[in-house]
C-alpha positions as CSV (number, residue, x, y, z in Angstrom):
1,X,-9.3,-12.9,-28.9
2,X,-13.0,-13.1,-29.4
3,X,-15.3,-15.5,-30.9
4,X,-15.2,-13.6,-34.2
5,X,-11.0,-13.6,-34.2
6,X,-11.3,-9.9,-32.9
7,X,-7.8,-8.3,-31.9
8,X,-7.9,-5.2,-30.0
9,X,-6.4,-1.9,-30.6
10,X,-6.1,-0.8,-27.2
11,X,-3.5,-2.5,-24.7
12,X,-5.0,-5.1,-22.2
13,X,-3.3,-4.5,-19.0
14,X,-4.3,-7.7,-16.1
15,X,-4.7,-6.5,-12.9
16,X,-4.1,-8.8,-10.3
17,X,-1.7,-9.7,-7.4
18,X,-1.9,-13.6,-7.2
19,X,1.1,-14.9,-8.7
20,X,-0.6,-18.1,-10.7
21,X,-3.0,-16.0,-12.1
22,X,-0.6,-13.1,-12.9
23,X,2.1,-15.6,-14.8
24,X,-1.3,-17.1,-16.2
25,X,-1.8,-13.9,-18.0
26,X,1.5,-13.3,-18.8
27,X,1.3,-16.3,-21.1
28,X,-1.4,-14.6,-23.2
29,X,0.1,-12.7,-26.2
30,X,-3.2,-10.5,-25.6
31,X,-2.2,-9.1,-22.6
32,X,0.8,-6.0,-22.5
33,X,1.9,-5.0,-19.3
34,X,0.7,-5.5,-15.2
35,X,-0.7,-3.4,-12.3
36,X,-1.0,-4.5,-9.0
37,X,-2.2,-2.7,-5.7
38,X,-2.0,-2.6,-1.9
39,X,-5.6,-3.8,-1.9
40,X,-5.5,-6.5,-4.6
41,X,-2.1,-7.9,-2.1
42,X,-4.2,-8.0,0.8
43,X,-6.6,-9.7,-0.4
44,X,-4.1,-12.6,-1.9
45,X,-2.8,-13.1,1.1
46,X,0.7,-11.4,0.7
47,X,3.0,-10.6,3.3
48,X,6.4,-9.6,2.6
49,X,5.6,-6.7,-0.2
50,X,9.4,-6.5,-1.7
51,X,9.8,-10.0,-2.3
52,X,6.2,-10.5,-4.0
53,X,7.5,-8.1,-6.6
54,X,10.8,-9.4,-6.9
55,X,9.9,-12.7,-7.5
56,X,7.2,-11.5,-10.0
57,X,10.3,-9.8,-12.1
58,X,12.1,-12.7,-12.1
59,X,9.4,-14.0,-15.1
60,X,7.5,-10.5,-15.7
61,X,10.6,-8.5,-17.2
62,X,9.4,-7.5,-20.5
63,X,5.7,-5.8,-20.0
64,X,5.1,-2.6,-18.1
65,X,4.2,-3.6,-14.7
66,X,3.2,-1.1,-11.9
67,X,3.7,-1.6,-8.1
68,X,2.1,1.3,-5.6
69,X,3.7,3.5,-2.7
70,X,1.6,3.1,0.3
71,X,3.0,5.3,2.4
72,X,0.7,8.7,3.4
73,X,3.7,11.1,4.0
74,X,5.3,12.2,0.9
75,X,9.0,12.2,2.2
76,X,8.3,8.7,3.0
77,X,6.2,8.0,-0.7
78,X,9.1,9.1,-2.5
79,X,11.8,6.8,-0.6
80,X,9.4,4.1,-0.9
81,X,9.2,4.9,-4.9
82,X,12.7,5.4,-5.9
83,X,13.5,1.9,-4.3
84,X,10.1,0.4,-6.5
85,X,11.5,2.1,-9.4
86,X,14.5,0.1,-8.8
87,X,13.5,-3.1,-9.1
88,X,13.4,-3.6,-13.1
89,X,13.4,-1.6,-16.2
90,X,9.9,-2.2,-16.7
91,X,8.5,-0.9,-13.2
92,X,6.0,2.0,-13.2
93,X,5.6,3.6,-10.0
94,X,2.1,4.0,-8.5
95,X,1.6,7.3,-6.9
96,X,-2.1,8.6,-5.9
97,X,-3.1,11.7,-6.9
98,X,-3.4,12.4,-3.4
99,X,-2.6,11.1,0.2
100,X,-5.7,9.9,2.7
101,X,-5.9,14.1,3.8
102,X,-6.6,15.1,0.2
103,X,-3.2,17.0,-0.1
104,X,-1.7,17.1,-3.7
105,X,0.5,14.6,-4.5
106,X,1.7,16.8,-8.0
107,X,4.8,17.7,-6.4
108,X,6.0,14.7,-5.5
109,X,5.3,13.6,-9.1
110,X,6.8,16.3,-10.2
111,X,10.0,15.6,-8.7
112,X,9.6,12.0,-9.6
113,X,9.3,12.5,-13.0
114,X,12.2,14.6,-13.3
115,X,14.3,12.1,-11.8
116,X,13.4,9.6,-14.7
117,X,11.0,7.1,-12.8
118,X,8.2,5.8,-14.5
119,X,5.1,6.9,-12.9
120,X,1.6,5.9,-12.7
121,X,-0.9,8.2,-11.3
122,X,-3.7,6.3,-9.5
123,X,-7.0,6.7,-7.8
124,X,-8.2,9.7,-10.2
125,X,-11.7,10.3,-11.1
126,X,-12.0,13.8,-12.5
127,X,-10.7,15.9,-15.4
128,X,-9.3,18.5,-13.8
129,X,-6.5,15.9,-11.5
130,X,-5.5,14.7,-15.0
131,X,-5.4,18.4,-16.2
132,X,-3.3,18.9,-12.8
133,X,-0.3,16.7,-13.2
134,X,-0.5,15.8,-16.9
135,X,2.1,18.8,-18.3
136,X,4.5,17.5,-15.2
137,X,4.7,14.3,-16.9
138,X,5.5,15.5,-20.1
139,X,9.1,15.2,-20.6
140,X,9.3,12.4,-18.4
141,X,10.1,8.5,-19.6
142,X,6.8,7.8,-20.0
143,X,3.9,7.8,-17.7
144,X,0.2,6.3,-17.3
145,X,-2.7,8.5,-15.5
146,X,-5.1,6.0,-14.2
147,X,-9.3,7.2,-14.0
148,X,-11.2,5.4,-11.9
149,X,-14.0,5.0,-14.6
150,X,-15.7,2.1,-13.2
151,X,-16.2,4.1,-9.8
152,X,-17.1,7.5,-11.8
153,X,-20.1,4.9,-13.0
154,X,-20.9,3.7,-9.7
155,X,-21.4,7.3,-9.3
156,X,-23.9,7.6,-11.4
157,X,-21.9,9.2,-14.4
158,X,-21.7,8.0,-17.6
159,X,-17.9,7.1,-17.7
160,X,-17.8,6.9,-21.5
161,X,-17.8,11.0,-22.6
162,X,-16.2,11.6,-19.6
163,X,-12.9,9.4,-20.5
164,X,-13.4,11.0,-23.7
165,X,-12.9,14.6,-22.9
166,X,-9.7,13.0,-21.2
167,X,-8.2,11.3,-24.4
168,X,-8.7,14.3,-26.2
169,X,-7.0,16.8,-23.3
170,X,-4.7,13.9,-23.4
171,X,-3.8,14.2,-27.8
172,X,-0.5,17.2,-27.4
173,X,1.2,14.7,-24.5
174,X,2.2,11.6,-26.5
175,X,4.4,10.4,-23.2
176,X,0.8,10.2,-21.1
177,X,-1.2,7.5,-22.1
178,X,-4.6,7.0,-20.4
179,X,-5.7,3.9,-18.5
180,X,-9.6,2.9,-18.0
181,X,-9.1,1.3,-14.5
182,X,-11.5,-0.5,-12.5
183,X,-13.8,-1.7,-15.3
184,X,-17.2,-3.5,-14.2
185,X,-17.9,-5.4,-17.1
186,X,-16.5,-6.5,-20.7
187,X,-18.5,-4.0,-22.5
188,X,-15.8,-1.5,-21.2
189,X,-13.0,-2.7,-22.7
190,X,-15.4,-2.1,-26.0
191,X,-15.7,1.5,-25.2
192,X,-13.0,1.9,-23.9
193,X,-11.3,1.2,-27.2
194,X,-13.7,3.3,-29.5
195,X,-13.4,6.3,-27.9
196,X,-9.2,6.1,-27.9
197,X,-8.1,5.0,-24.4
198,X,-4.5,3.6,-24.4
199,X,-5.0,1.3,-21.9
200,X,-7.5,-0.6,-19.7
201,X,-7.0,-2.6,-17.1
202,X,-9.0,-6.0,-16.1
203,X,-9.1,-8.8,-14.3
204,X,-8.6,-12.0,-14.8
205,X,-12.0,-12.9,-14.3
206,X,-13.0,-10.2,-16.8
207,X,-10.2,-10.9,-18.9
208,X,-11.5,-14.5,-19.4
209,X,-14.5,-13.3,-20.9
210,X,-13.0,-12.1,-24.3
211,X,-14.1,-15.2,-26.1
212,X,-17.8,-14.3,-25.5
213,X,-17.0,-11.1,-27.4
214,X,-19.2,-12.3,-30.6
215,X,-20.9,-14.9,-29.6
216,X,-24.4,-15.9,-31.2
217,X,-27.0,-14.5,-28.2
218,X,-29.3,-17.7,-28.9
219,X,-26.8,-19.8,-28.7
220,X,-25.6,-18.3,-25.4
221,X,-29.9,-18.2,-24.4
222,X,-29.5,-22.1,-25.2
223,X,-26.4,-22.6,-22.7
224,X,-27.5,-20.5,-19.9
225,X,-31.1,-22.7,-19.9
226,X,-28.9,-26.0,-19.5
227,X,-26.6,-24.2,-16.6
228,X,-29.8,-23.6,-14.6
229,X,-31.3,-27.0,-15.9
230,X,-28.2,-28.9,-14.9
231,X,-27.7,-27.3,-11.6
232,X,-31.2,-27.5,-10.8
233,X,-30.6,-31.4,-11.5
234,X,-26.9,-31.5,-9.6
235,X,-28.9,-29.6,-6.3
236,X,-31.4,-32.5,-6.3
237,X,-34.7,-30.2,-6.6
238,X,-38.2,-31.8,-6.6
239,X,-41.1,-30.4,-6.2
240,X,-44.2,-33.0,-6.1
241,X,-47.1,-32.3,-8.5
């Protein structure tokens, strides 16, 4: 919640793959559901991928949580999500929208979809992929399509009417709902929201800026002169005049 008691309309999903700072979140009524990555485990150190998740679900069984294939080969991706999907009620499936030769994941999630798993479409940046496996979702269980929009920025495109167009392609398929992924600051979760996203993911570092949302900017001028004041104290700086 922000400074000025804010509550948000879109659902705050914490991504993350450190388990103190993923049962952290789970303790904040704030945040609805999970996603994790192959990237985000490497970096925290995991090992044994199956029993990180397991042990997740044994506290995180009541939010949407979503754990990724990492397989390249599609016979192998679709093994590798059936078991995921088998882990708990509340496990979304992470399938990219395409393997590392650019090859079409859609019927794979096709086929997925069908069966009744929960799927969660990752690593997309453009319209048309969404356009691409959005009507093979459709009478699914429910499914997320993740955009990249922090990377579409780092591209040099204004991420903001571009998720737009996709919430509006987005309004006849009430069983897709659109995640903002890989946000670079808090002022995404703000857009974000106005323009209609379902979901956005942060993490926990972003996350924990929600109660600045609000705050007086003089105030917040004020603190950040006694941060550099103090440190500049604590570092033991002189210069002689």
């Amino acid at each position: 919640m922000s400074q000025d008691g804010r509550k948000f309309r879109i659902k705050l999903f914490a991504d993350g793959a450190e388990k103190a700072g993923m049962l952290e979140m789970y303790s904040n009524p704030l945040i609805s559901g999970f996603t994790t990555n192959p990237t985000l485990m490497k970096k925290a150190g995991i090992k044994d991928y199956e029993a990180f998740a397991r042990d997740i679900l044994i506290t995180i069984k009541d939010r949407p949580i979503s754990f990724e294939v990492f397989s390249d080969d599609f016979e192998e991706m679709e093994k590798q999500a059936r078991i995921i999907a088998g882990w708990g009620k509340n496990v979304y499936v992470k399938i990219p929208i395409t393997n590392t030769k650019g090859i079409t994941s859609a019927p794979l999630i096709s086929k997925l979809s069908a069966a009744g798993v929960k799927v969660n479409v990752t690593a997309m940046m453009t319209k048309k992929q969404v356009e691409e496996v959005v009507p093979l979702l459709e009478k699914g269980p429910g499914s997320y399509v993740s955009v990249f929009a922090g990377r579409v920025a780092d591209a040099g495109i204004d991420p903001v009417p571009h998720m737009a167009g996709i919430v509006k392609y987005l309004q006849p398929f009430p069983m897709v709902e659109l995640i903002w992924a890989s946000p670079r600051e808090l002022l995404n979760l703000l857009q974000a929201e106005q323009i209609g996203c379902h979901v956005i993911t942060m993490t926990n570092d972003l996350l924990k800026k929600i109660p600045l949302l609000g705050k007086d900017l003089t105030e917040y001028s004020i603190e950040t002169v006694r941060m550099f004041y103090s440190d500049a104290q604590a570092a033991g700086f002189n210069i002689k005049v």
